[in-house]
NUMITOR-691357 format. One record per residue (C-alpha): residue in one letter; y, x, z. Coordinates in nm, 3 decimals. Each point is the difference from the previous one (the first is absolute). Layout:
BEGIN
+--------+---------+---------+---------+
: residu :       v :       u :       w :
+--------+---------+---------+---------+
:      A :       Y :       X :       Z :
...
+--------+---------+---------+---------+
***
This chain:
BEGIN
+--------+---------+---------+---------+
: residu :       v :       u :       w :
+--------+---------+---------+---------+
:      X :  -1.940 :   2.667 :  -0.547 :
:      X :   0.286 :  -0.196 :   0.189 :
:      X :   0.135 :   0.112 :   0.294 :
:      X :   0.143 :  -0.364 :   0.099 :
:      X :  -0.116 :  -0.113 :   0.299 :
:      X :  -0.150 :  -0.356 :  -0.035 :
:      X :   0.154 :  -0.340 :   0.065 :
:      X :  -0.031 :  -0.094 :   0.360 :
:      X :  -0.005 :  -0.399 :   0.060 :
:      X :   0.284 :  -0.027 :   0.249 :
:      X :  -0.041 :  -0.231 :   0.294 :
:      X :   0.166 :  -0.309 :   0.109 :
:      X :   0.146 :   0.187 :   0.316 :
:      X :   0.184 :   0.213 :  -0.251 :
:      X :   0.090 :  -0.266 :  -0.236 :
:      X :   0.178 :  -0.178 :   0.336 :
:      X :   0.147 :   0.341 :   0.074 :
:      X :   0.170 :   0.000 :  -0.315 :
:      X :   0.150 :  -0.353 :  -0.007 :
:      X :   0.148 :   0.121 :   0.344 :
:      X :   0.151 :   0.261 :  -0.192 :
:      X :   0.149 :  -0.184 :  -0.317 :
:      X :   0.136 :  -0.240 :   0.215 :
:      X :   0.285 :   0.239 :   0.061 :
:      X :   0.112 :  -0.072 :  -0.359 :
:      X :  -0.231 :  -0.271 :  -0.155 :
:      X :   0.030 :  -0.421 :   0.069 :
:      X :  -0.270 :  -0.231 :   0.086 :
:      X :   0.041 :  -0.137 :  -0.339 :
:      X :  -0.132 :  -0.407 :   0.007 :
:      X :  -0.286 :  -0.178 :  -0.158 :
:      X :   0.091 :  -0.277 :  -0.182 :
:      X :  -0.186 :  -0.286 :  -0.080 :
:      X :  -0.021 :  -0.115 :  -0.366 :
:      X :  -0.091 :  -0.362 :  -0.078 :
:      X :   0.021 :   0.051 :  -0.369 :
:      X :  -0.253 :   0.293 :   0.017 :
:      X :  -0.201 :  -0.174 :   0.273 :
:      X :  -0.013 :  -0.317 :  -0.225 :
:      X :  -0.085 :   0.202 :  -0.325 :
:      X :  -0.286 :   0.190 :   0.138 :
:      X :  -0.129 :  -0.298 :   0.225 :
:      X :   0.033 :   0.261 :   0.302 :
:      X :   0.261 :   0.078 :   0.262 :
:      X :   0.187 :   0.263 :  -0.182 :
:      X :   0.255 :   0.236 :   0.231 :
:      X :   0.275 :   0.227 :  -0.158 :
:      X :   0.100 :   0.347 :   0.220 :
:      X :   0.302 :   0.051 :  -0.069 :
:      X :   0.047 :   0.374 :  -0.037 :
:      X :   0.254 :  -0.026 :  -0.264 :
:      X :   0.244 :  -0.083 :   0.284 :
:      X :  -0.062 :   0.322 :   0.197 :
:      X :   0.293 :   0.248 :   0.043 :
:      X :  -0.006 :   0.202 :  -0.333 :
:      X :  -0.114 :  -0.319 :  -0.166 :
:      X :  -0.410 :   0.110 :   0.042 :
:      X :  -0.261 :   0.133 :   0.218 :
:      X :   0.040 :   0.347 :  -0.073 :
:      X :   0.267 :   0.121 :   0.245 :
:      X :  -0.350 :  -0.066 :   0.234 :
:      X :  -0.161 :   0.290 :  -0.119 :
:      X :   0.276 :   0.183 :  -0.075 :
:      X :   0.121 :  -0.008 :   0.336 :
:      X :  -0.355 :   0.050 :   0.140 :
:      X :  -0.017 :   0.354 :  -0.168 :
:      X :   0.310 :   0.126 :   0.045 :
:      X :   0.042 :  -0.078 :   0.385 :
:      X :  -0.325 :   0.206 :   0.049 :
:      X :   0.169 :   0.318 :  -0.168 :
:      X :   0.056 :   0.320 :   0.186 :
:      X :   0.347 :   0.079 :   0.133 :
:      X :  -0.023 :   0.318 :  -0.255 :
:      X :  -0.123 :  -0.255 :  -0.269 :
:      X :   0.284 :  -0.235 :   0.079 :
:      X :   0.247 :   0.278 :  -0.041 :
:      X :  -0.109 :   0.065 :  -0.350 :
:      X :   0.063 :  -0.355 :  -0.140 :
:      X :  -0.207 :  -0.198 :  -0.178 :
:      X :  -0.080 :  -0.073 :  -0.405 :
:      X :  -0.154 :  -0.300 :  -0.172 :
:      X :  -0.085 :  -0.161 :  -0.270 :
:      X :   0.052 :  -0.398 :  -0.113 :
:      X :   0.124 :  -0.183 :  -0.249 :
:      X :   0.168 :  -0.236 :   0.308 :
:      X :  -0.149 :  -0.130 :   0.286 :
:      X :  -0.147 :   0.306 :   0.116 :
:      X :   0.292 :   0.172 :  -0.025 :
:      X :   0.197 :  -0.261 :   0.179 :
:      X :  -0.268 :   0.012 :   0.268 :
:      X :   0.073 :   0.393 :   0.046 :
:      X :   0.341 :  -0.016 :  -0.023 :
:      X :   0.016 :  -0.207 :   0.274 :
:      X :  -0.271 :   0.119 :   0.183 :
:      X :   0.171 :   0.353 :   0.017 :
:      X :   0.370 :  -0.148 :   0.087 :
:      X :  -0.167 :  -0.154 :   0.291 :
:      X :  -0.176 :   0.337 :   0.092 :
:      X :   0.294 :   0.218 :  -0.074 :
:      X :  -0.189 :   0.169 :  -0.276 :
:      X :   0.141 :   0.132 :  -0.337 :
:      X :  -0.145 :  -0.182 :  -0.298 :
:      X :  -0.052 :   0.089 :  -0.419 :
:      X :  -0.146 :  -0.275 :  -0.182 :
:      X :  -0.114 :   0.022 :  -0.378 :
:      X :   0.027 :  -0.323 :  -0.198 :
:      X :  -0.067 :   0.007 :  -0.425 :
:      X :   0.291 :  -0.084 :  -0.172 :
:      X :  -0.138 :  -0.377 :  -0.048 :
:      X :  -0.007 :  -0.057 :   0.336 :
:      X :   0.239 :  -0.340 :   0.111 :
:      X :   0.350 :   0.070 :   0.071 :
:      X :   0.012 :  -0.199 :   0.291 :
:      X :  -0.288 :   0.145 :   0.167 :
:      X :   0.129 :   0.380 :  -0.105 :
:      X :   0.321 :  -0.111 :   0.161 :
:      X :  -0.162 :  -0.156 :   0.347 :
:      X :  -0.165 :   0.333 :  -0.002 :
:      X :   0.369 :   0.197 :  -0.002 :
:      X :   0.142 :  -0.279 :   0.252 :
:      X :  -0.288 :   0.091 :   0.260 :
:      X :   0.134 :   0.368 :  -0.005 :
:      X :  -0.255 :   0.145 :  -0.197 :
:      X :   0.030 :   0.281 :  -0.322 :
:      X :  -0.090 :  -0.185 :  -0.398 :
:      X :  -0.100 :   0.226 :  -0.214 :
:      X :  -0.104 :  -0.179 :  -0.303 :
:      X :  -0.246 :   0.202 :  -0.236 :
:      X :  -0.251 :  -0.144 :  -0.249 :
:      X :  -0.097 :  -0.302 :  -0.126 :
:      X :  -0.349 :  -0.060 :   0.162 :
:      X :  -0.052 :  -0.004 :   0.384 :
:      X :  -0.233 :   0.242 :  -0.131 :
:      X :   0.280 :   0.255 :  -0.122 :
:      X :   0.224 :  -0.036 :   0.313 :
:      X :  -0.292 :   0.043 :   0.208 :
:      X :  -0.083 :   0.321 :  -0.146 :
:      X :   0.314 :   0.111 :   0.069 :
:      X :   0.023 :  -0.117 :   0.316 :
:      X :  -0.272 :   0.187 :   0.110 :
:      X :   0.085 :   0.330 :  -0.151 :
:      X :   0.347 :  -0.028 :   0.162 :
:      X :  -0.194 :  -0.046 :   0.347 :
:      X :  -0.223 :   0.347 :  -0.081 :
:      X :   0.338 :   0.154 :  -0.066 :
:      X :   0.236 :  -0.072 :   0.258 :
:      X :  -0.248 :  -0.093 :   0.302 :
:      X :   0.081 :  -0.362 :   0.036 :
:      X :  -0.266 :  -0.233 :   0.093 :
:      X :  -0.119 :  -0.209 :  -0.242 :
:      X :  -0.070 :  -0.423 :   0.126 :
:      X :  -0.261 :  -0.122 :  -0.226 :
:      X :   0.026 :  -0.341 :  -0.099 :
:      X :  -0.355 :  -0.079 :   0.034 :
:      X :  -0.248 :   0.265 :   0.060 :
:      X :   0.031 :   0.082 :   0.362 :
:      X :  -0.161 :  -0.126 :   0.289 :
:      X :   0.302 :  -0.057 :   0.223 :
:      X :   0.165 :  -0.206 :  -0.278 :
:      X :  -0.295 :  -0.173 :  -0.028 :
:      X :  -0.019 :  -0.056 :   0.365 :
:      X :   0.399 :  -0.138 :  -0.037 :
:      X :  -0.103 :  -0.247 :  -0.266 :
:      X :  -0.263 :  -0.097 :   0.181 :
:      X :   0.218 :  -0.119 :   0.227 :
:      X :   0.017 :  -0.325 :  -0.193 :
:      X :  -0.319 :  -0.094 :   0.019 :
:      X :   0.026 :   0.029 :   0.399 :
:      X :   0.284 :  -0.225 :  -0.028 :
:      X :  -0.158 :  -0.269 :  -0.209 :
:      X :  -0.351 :  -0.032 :   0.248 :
:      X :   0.274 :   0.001 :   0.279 :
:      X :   0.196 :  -0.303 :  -0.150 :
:      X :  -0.307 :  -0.169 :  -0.162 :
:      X :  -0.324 :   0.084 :   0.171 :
:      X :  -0.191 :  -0.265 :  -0.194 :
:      X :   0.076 :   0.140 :  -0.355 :
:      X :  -0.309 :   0.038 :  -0.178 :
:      X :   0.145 :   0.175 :  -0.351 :
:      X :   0.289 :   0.269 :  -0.072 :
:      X :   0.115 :   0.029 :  -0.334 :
:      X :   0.147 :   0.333 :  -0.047 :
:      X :   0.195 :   0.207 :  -0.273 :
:      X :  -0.133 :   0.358 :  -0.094 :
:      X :   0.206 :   0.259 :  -0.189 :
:      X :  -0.098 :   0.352 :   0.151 :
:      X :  -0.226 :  -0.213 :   0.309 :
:      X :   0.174 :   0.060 :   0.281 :
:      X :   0.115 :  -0.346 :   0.106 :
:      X :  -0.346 :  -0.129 :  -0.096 :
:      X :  -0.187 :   0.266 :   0.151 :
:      X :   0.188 :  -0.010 :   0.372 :
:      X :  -0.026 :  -0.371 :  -0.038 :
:      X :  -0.329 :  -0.024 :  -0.094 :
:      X :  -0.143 :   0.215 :   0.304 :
:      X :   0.245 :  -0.128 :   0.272 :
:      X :  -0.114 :  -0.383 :  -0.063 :
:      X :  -0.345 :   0.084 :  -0.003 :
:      X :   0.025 :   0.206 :   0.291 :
:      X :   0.137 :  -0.284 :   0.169 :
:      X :  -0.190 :  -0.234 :  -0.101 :
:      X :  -0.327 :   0.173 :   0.098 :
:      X :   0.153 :   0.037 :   0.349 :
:      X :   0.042 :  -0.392 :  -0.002 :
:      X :  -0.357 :  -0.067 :  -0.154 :
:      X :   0.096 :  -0.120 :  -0.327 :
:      X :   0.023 :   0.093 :  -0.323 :
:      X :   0.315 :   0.012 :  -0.305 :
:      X :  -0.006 :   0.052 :  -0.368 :
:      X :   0.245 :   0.205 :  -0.178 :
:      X :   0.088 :  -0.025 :  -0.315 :
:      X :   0.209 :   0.292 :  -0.178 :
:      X :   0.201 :  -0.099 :  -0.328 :
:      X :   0.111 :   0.249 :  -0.270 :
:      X :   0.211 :  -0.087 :  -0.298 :
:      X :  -0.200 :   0.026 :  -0.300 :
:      X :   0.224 :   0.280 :  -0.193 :
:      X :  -0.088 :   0.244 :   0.271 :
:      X :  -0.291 :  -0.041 :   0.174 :
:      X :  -0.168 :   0.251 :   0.086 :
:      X :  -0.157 :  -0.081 :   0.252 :
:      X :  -0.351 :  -0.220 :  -0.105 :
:      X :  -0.059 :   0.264 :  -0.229 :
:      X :   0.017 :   0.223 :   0.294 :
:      X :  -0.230 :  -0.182 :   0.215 :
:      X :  -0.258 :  -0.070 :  -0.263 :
:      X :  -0.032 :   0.379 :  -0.065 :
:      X :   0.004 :   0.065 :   0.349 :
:      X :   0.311 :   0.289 :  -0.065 :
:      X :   0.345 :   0.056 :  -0.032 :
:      X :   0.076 :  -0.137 :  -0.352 :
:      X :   0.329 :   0.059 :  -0.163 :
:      X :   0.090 :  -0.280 :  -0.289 :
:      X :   0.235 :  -0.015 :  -0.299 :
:      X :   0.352 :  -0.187 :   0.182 :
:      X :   0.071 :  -0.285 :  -0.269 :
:      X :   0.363 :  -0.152 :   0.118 :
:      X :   0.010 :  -0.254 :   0.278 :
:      X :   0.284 :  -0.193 :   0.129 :
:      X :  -0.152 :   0.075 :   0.372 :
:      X :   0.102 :   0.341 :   0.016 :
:      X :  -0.018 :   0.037 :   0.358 :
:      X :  -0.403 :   0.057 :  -0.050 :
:      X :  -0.044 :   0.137 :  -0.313 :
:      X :  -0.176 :   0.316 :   0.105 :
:      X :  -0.211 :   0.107 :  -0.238 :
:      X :  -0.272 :   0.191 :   0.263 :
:      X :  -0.101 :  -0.112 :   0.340 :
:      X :   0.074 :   0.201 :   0.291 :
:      X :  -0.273 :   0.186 :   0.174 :
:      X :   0.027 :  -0.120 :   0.331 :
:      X :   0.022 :  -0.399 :  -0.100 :
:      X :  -0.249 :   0.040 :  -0.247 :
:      X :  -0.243 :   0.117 :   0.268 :
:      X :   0.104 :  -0.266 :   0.255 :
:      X :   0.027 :  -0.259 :  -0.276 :
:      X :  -0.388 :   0.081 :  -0.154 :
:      X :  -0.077 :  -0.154 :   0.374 :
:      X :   0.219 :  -0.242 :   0.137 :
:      X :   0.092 :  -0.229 :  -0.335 :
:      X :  -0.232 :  -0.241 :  -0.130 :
:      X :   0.186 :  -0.057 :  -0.350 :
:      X :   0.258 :   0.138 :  -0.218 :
:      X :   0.095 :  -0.256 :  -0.256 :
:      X :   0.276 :   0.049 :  -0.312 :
:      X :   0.332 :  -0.221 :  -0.119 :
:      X :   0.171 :   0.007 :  -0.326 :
:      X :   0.356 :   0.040 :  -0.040 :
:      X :   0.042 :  -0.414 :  -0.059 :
:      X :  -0.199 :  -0.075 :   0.324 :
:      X :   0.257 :   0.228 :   0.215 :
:      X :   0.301 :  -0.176 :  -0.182 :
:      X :  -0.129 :  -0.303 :   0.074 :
:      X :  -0.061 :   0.121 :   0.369 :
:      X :   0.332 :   0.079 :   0.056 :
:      X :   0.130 :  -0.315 :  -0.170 :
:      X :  -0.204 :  -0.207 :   0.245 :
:      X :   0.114 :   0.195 :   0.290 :
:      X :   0.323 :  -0.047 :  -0.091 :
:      X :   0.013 :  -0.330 :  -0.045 :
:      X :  -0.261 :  -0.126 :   0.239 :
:      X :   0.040 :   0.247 :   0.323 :
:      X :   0.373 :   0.114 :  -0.099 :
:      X :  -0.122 :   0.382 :   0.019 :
:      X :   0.131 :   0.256 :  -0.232 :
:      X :  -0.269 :   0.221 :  -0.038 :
:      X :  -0.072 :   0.284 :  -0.243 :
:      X :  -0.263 :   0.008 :  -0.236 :
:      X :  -0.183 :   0.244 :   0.164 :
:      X :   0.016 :  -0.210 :   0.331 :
:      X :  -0.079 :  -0.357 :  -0.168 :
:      X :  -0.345 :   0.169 :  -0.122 :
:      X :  -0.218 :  -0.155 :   0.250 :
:      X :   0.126 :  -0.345 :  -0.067 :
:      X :  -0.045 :   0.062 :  -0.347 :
:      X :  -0.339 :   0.048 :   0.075 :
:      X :  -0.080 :  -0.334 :   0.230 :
:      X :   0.198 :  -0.190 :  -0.270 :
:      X :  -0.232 :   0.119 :  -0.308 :
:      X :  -0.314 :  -0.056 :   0.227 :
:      X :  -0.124 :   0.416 :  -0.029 :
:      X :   0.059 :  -0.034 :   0.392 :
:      X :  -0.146 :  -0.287 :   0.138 :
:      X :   0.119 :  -0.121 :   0.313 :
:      X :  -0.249 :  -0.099 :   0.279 :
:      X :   0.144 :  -0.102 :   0.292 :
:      X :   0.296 :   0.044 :   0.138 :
:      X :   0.176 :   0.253 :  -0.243 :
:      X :   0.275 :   0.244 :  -0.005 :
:      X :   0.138 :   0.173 :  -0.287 :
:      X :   0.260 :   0.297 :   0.089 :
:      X :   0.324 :  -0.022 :  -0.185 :
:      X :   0.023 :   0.394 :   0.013 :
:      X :   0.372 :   0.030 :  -0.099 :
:      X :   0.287 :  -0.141 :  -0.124 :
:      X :   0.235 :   0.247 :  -0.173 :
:      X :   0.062 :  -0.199 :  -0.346 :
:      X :   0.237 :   0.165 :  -0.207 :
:      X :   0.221 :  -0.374 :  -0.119 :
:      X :  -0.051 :   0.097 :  -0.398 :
:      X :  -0.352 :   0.007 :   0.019 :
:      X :   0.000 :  -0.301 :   0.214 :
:      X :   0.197 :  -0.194 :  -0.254 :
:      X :  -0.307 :   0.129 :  -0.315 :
:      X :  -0.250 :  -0.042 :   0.298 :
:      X :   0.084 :  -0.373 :   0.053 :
:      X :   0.057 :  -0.039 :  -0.370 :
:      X :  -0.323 :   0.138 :  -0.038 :
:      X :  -0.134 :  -0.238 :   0.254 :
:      X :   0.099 :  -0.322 :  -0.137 :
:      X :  -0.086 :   0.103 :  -0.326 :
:      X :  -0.393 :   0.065 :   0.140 :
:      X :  -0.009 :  -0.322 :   0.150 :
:      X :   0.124 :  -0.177 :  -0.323 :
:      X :   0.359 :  -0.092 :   0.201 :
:      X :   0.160 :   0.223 :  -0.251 :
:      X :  -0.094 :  -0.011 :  -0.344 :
:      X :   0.122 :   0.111 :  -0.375 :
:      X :  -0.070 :  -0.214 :  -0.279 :
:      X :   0.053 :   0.114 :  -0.388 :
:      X :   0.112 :  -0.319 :  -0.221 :
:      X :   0.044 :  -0.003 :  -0.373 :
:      X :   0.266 :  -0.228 :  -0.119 :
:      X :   0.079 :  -0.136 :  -0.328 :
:      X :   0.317 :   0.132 :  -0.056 :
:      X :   0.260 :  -0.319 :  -0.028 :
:      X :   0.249 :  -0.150 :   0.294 :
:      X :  -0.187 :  -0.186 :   0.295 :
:      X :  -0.314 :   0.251 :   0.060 :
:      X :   0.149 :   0.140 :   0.250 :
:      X :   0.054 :  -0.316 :   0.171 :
:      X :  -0.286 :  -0.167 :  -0.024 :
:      X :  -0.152 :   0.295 :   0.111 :
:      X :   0.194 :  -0.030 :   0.340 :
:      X :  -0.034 :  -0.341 :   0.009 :
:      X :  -0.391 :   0.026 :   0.004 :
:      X :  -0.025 :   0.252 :   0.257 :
:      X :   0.284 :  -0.195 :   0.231 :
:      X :  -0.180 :  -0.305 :  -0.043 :
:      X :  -0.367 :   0.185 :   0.123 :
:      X :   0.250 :   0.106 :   0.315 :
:      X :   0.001 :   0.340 :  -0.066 :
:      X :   0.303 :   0.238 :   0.021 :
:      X :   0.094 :   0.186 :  -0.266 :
:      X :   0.165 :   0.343 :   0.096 :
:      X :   0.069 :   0.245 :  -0.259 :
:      X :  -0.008 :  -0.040 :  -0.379 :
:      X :   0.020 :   0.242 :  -0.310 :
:      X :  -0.009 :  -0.159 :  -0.362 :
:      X :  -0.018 :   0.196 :  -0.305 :
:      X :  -0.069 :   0.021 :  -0.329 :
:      X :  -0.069 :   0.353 :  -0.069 :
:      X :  -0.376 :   0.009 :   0.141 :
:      X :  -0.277 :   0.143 :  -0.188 :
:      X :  -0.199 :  -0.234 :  -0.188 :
:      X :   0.258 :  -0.304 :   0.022 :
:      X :   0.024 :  -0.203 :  -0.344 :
:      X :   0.382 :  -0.002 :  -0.120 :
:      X :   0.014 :  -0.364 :   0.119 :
:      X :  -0.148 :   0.046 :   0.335 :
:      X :   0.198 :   0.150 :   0.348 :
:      X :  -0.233 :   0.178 :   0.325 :
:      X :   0.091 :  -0.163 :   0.327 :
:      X :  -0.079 :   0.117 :   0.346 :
:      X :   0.021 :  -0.097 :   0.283 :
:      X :  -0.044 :   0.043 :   0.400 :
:      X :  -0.067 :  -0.269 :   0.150 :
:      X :  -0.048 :  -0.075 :   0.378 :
:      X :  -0.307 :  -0.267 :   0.056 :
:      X :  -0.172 :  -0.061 :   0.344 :
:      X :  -0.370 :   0.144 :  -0.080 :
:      X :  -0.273 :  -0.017 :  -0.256 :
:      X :  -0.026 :  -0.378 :  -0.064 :
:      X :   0.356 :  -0.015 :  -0.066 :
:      X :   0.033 :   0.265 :  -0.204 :
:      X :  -0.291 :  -0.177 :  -0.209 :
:      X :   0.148 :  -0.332 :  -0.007 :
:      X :   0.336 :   0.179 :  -0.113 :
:      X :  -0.224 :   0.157 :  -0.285 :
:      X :  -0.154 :  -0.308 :  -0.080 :
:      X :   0.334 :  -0.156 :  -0.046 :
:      X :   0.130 :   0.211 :  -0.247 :
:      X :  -0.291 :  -0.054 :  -0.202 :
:      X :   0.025 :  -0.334 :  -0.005 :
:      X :   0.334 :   0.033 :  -0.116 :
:      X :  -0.113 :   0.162 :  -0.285 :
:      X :   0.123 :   0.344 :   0.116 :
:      X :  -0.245 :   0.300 :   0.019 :
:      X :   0.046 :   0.182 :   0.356 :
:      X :  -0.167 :   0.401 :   0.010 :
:      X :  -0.039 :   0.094 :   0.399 :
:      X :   0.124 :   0.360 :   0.004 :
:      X :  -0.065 :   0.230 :   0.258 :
:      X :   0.281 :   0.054 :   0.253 :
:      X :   0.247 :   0.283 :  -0.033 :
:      X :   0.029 :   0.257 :   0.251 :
:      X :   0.369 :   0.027 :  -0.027 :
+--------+---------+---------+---------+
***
């Protein structure tokens, strides 16, 4: 039998108790309004803004929330954690600000600028693995070892309560919101969200939907639900890294079975395309962990009713995956595309080739021609080619252009270089 105790639904005193708390280190981030989003879902769609918090995401809230409530003898022993960056971040700073010594783990993978915001906030890398998994293992032996206390990023009720803390901010700002749309890695963020607008709603005599999104690859968290247990899955690689936990925590899980009303799934193309939008359309850099729940209002798994606000949960983007992200982006909304084109192999193909695809208005970007391709006839050359075009219907008129040249265009799939 377990001898956890079980998972107590905090209350909105506490909740309010805790923003009064993180506010020693943590912004009133804004809520933005999004006419794109608002005009794409035909409802008022709101964008919290989390990924402009100190630390670049929510999780110096319950970070901070944890550690302040330490023991003076606890405090004197340091702390140790595990991330693979915006937890870690969240301690580091969270412990500079309490005067606190701090050892975070991070797997080898982990992004070099977030590993080196973790070092600039005074804290101790130790990089060790190449899972979250691995360095969290470690992590947690080193705390049984030396004596340190060990900040989980998830499963604890106090970081709960700290997340939470954004959920009190958003009824504050927006008392009329009707839907939060909210990322879930490990549940934290969703689960302190989840109760604190509910809370206050019932105080106010209305209701809210939440909707929790997961990214497909790792998702463990309707399988979870619909078994009614802790459910670890098999991690498949994501580019939202930031919640690819491969078990729910205990104390979300229990708070989340209660307060959220649907967990809903994105693939890897809807989150590039989320960030692409938010990029272009809101000028936020988010990461892809933090564009999830826009991802999710923009493939219609989280429908909007009412006014709506999806939490942008961070914004730590590592600039080389934001250059394949956006790549990747255009490329799933056909504003990027790669066409194979076999060419008789005598002077002018190659220009009438360009000539076509100027004439259809499209930009032509990067080109490789060869003759050396499997299956090519002696007298025939392979020629592709990245072009830029400005969404589906161009990039079929661009196709249907070359045919009626009397070239033969092959759509490849994008690289992921």
């Amino acid at each position: 039998m377990s001898n956890q105790l079980p998972v107590v639904v905090p209350t909105l005193s506490e909740f309010e108790k805790a923003l009064a708390n993180v506010r020693q280190v943590a912004i009133e981030t804004p809520v933005l309004h999004s006419h794109y989003l608002s005009k794409l879902v035909g409802q008022e769609v709101w964008l919290k803004c989390e990924n402009l918090q100190r630390t670049g995401a929510y999780k110096v809230r319950g970070a901070f929330n944890r550690m302040s409530k330490l023991s003076k003898e606890e405090k004197k022993k340091g702390v140790i954690a595990a991330s693979a960056g915006n937890h870690a971040q969240g301690v580091a700073l969270a412990a500079k600000k309490l005067g606190i010594k701090a050892t975070v783990y991070m797997p080898f993978g982990a992004s070099l600028p977030k590993v080196a915001a973790t070092r600039n906030y005074g804290a101790k890398v130790v990089l060790v693995g190449a899972t979250f998994g691995e360095a969290l293992k470690a992590a947690q032996e080193q705390a049984k070892e030396t004596g340190e206390i060990f900040i989980p990023p998830f499963d604890h009720i106090d970081v709960v309560l700290g997340q939470g803390t954004v959920g009190v901010e958003i009824m504050d700002q927006h008392p009329d919101v009707s839907t939060i749309v909210v990322a879930i890695g490990g549940g934290g963020l969703a689960a302190g969200v989840a109760v604190a607008a509910k809370l206050t709603a019932q105080a106010r005599g209305k209701k809210i939907r939440i909707i929790g999104v997961q990214a497909e690859n790792v998702a463990p968290y309707p399988v979870s639900l619909k078994s009614g247990k802790l459910t670890e899955v098999v991690a498949t690689p994501t580019i939202a890294d930031g919640i690819a936990v491969s078990k729910p925590g205990r104390v979300p899980f229990e708070l989340i079975k209660q307060h959220i009303d649907k967990v809903v799934t994105v693939s890897e193309n809807d989150i590039a395309q989320a960030i692409l939008v938010l990029l272009e359309r809101s000028k936020q850099v988010v990461e892809p962990a933090g564009a999830v729940a826009v991802a999710a209002l923009i493939n219609g798994k989280a429908k909007a009713k009412g006014k709506t606000i999806a939490i942008l949960s961070g914004g730590n983007m590592d600039p080389l995956l934001l250059q394949r992200v956006i790549r990747h982006g255009l490329s799933a909304s056909d504003r990027y595309t790669n066409f194979t084109v076999m060419l008789p192999d005598r002077p002018g193909q190659l220009a009438l080739t360009a000539e076509v695809i100027a004439a259809a208005h499209a930009n032509v970007v990067e080109v490789l021609h060869t003759r050396h391709g499997n299956g090519l006839q002696i007298s025939e050359v392979e020629l592709n080619l990245s072009v830029e075009t400005s969404g589906h219907e161009h990039r079929m008129e661009v196709v249907k252009a070359l045919e009626k040249a009397g070239l033969r265009p092959r759509l490849e799939k994008p690289r992921e270089d």
